[in-house]
C-alpha positions in Angstrom: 121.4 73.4 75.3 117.9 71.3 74.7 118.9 71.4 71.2 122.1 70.6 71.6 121.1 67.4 73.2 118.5 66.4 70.4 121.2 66.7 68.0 123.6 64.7 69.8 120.7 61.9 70.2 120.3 62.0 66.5 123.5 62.3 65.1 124.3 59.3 67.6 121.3 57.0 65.8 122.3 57.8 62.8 126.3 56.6 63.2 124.8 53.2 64.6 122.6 52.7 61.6 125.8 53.2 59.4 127.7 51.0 61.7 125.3 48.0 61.8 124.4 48.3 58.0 128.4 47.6 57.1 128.5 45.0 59.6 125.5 43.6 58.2 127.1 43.7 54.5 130.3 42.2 55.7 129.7 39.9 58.1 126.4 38.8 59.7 123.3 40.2 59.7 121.9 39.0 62.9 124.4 40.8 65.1 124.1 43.9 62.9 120.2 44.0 64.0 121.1 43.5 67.1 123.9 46.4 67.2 121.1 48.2 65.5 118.5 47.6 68.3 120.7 48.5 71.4 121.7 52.0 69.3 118.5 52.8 68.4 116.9 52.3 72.0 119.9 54.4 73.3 119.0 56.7 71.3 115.2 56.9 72.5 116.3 56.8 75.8 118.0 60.0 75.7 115.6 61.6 73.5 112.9 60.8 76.4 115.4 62.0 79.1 115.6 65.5 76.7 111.8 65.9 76.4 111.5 65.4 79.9 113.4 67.7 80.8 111.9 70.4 78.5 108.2 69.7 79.8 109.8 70.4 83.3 111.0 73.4 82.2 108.0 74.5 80.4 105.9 73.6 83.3 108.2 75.3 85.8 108.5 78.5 83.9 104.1 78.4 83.5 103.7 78.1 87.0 106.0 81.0 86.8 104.2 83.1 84.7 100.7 81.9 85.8 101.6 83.2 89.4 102.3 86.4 87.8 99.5 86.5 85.5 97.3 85.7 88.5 98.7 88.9 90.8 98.4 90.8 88.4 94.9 90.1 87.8 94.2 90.8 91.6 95.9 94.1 91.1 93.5 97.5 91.9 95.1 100.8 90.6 95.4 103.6 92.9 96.5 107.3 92.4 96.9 109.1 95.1 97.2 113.2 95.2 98.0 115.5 98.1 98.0 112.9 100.9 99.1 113.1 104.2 99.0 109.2 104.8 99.7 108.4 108.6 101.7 105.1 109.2 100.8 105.5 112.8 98.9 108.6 114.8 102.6 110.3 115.3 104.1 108.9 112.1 103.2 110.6 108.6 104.4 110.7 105.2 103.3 113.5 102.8 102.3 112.0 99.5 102.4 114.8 96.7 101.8 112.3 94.1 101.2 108.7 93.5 100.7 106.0 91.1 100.7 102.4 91.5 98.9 99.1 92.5 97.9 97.1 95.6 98.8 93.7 95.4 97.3 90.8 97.7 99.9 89.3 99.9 100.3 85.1 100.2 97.1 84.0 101.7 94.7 86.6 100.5 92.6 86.9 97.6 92.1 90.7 97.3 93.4 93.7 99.4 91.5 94.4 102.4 91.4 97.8 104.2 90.6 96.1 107.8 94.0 94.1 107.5 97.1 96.4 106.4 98.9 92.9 106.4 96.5 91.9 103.5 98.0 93.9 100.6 101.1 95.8 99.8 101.6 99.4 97.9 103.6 98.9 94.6 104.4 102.2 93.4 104.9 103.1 89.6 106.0 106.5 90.4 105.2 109.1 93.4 106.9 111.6 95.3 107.1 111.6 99.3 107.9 113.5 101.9 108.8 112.7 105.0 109.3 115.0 108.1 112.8 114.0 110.1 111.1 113.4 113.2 108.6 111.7 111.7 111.4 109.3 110.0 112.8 108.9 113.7 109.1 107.8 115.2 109.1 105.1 112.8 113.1 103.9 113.9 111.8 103.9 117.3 108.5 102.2 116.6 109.5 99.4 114.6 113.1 99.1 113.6 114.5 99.9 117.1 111.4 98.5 118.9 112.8 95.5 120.4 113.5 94.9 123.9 117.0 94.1 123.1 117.7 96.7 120.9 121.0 98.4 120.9 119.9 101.9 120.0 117.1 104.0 122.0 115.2 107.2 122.0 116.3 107.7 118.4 115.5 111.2 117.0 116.0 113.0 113.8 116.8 116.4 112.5 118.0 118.7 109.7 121.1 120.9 110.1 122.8 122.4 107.3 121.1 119.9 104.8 122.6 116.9 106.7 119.9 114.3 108.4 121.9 114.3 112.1 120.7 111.3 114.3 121.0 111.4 118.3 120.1 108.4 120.5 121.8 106.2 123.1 124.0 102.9 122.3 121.5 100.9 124.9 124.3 97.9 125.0 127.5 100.2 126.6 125.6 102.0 129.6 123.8 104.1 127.1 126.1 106.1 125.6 124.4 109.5 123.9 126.0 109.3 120.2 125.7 111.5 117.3 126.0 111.3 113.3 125.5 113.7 110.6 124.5 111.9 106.9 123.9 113.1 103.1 121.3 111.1 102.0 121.5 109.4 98.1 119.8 106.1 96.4 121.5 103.5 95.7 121.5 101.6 92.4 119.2 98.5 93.9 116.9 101.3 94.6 117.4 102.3 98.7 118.7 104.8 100.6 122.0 105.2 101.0 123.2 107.2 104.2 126.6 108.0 103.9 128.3 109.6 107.0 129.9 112.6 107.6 130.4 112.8 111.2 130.1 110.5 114.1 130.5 111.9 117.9 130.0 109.5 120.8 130.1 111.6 124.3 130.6 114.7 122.1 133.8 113.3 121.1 134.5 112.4 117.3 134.3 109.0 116.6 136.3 107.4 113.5 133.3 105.8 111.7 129.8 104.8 112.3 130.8 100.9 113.0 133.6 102.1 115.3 130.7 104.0 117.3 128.4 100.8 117.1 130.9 98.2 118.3 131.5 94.9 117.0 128.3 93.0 118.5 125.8 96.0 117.2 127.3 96.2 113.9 127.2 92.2 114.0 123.2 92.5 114.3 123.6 95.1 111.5 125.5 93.1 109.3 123.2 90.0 109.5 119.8 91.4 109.3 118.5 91.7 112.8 117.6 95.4 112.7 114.8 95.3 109.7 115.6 97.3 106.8 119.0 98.6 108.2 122.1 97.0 106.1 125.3 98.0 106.5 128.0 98.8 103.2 131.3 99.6 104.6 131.0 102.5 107.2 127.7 103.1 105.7 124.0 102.5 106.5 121.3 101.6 104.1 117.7 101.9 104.6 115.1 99.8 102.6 111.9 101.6 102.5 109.6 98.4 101.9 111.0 97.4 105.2 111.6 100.4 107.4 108.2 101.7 106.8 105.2 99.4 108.4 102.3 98.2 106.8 100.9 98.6 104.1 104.5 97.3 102.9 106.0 99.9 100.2 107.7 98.4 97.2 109.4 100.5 94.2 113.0 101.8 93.8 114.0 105.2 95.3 115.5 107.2 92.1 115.8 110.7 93.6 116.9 111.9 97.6 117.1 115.4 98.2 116.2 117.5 101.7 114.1 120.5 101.3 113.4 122.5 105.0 113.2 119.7 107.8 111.6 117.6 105.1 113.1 114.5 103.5 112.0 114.1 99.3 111.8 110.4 98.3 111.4 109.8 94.5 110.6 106.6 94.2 110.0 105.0 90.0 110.0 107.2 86.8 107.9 110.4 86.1 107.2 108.3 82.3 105.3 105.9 84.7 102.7 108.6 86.6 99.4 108.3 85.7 97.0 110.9 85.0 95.3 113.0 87.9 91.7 111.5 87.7 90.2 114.6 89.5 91.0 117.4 90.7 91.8 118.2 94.7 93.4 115.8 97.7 92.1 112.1 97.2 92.5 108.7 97.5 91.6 106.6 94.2 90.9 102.5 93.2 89.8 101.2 90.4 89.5 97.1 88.6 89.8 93.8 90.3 88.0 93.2 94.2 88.5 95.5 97.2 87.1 95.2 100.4 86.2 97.5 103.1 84.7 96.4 106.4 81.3 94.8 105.0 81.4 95.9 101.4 83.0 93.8 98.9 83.1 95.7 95.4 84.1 94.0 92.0 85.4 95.9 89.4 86.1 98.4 92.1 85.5 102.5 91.2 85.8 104.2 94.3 87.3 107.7 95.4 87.7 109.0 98.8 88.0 112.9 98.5 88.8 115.5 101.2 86.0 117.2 102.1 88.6 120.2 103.4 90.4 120.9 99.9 92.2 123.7 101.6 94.9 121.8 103.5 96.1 118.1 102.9 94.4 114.9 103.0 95.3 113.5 106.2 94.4 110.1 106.2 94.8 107.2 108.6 94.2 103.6 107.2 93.5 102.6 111.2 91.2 105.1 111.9 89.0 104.7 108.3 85.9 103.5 109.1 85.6 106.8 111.9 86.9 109.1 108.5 84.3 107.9 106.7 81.6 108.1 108.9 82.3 111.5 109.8 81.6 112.2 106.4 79.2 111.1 103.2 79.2 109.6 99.9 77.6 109.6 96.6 77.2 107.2 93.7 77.2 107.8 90.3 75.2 106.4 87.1 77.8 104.3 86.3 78.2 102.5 90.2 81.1 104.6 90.5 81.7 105.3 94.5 82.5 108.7 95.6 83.3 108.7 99.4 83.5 112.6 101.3 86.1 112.5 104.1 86.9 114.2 107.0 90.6 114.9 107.5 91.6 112.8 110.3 92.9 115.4 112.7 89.5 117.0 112.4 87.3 113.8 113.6 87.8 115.0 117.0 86.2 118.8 116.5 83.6 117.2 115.0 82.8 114.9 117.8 83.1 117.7 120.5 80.9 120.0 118.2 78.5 117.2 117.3 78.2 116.6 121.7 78.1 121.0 122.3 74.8 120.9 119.8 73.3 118.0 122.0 
């Protein structure tokens, strides 16, 4: 269109110069300069409007990239390998694999384990499980935490490789309710629950919104229940909102339900990175990280599971303690090798630590 515009502007000039030139020839040349002047400023004018507009542009679209350029640059790569990473003490994901990036929010300069709110989890590729009750401590933690909010004591099972949801509609005198859903993602990269059944007082329902009531399925509808959306008589989950921080991003390519557990593909395989080592651990490496007093640059740091015989169970709240309870070791080349105790075993080792005393 920009060019469009110059050649307009030009085209334009030139049919004045013609103009002015006959007039000039035919009848007087001091109105034919003038003529000439008028087009020819005209001209500028809107040659000056078009240039304006393309620095704009230019200097929209480098902001644009700069800002991308610059997270990018803050990025540290992380691999993760037989994880179990806990959201909160009772909520945990298993992480089988993992590849990807944390990311700096708005406001900070570099990811910083002492604030989860500091950096988010962009995932290349990685394959999670999550346990159904597990799933329904984090509904009840965070998306149904509210004092207002219409659905309590939400819990979650498997039956017959359905996911089949029980709580109480809070807003009509807490109404026990029931629903049986397939799981799938969606295109934009969610989870789609589609459902099968709904019972409300053990008696079937006709769909999910019909259960819910116009003023719930309202506060569905418009985004009041975080990372719940609703698509006809269906329910979508978006994991970068459901799950609490360290925020989650990456598209969900794969559901399936193996056992009680829930498997989340999220990315493609093509994407996975190389297992650095061998065993359960937790890697970084490049850009700035920060852990309670230690800054590192060019971070190269693993934590490893001191037990390799079960997973890595690992809390982010609780990391300093992990740590701690364990040692490290440093390389030649400054790389940092952290040994941790599994989280669920930092209690044995206190009590065995104060039985020796």
């Amino acid at each position: 269109m920009a060019l469009c515009y110059l050649h307009e502007a030009k085209t334009g000039v030139a049919k004045i110069v013609e103009s002015a030139l006959d007039i000039g020839l035919k009848e007087n040349w001091r109105l034919a300069a003038s003529f000439l002047l008028r087009g020819f400023l005209a001209g500028v004018c809107r040659t000056g409007v078009l240039l304006t507009l393309l620095s704009s542009t230019a200097t929209l679209a480098g902001a644009q990239s700069n800002a991308r350029q610059g997270e990018s640059n803050a990025a540290v790569q992380t691999q993760m390998q037989n994880v179990k990473f806990r959201f909160t003490e009772s909520a945990t994901v298993y992480i089988k694999m993992l590849s990807g990036e944390l990311l700096p929010n708005e406001g900070s300069e570099f990811p910083v384990f002492d604030n989860k709110e500091s950096f988010r989890l962009r995932i290349g590729y990685a394959e999670i499980d999550i346990a159904a009750g597990d799933l329904a401590s984090v509904f009840n933690a965070y998306v149904f935490a509210g004092a207002n909010s219409p659905l309590k004591g939400v819990s979650m099972s498997i039956e017959n490789g359905h996911l089949t949801i029980k709580g109480k509609l809070h807003d009509v005198g807490t109404i026990p309710f029931e629903t049986e859903s397939t799981l799938s993602p969606t295109d934009d990269g969610k989870i789609l629950l589609r459902t099968a059944k709904v019972k409300a007082l053990h008696v079937p329902v006709k769909g999910i919104m019909n259960l819910f009531g116009v003023e719930i399925a309202d506060l569905i509808k418009n985004g009041k229940l975080p990372g719940v959306e609703a698509r006809a008589d269906d329910l979508v989950l978006d994991p970068s909102i459901v799950f609490p921080a360290p925020r989650m991003e990456g598209r969900v390519t794969e559901t399936r339900i193996e056992g009680n557990m829930i498997v989340l593909i999220f990315g493609d395989k093509s994407r996975a990175t190389k297992a650095r080592q061998a065993g359960n651990y937790i890697s970084f490496w490049g850009n700035r990280l920060r852990f309670g007093r230690l800054t590192m640059t060019d971070v190269d740091m693993t934590l490893i599971d001191m037990d390799p015989t079960d997973p890595f169970d690992f809390f982010l709240d609780r990391y300093k303690d992990q740590i701690a309870a364990g040692y490290s070791k440093i390389s030649s080349n400054s790389a940092l090798r952290i040994f941790v105790r599994d989280f669920n075993k930092l209690g044995k080792s206190k009590a065995a630590a104060k039985g020796a005393n």
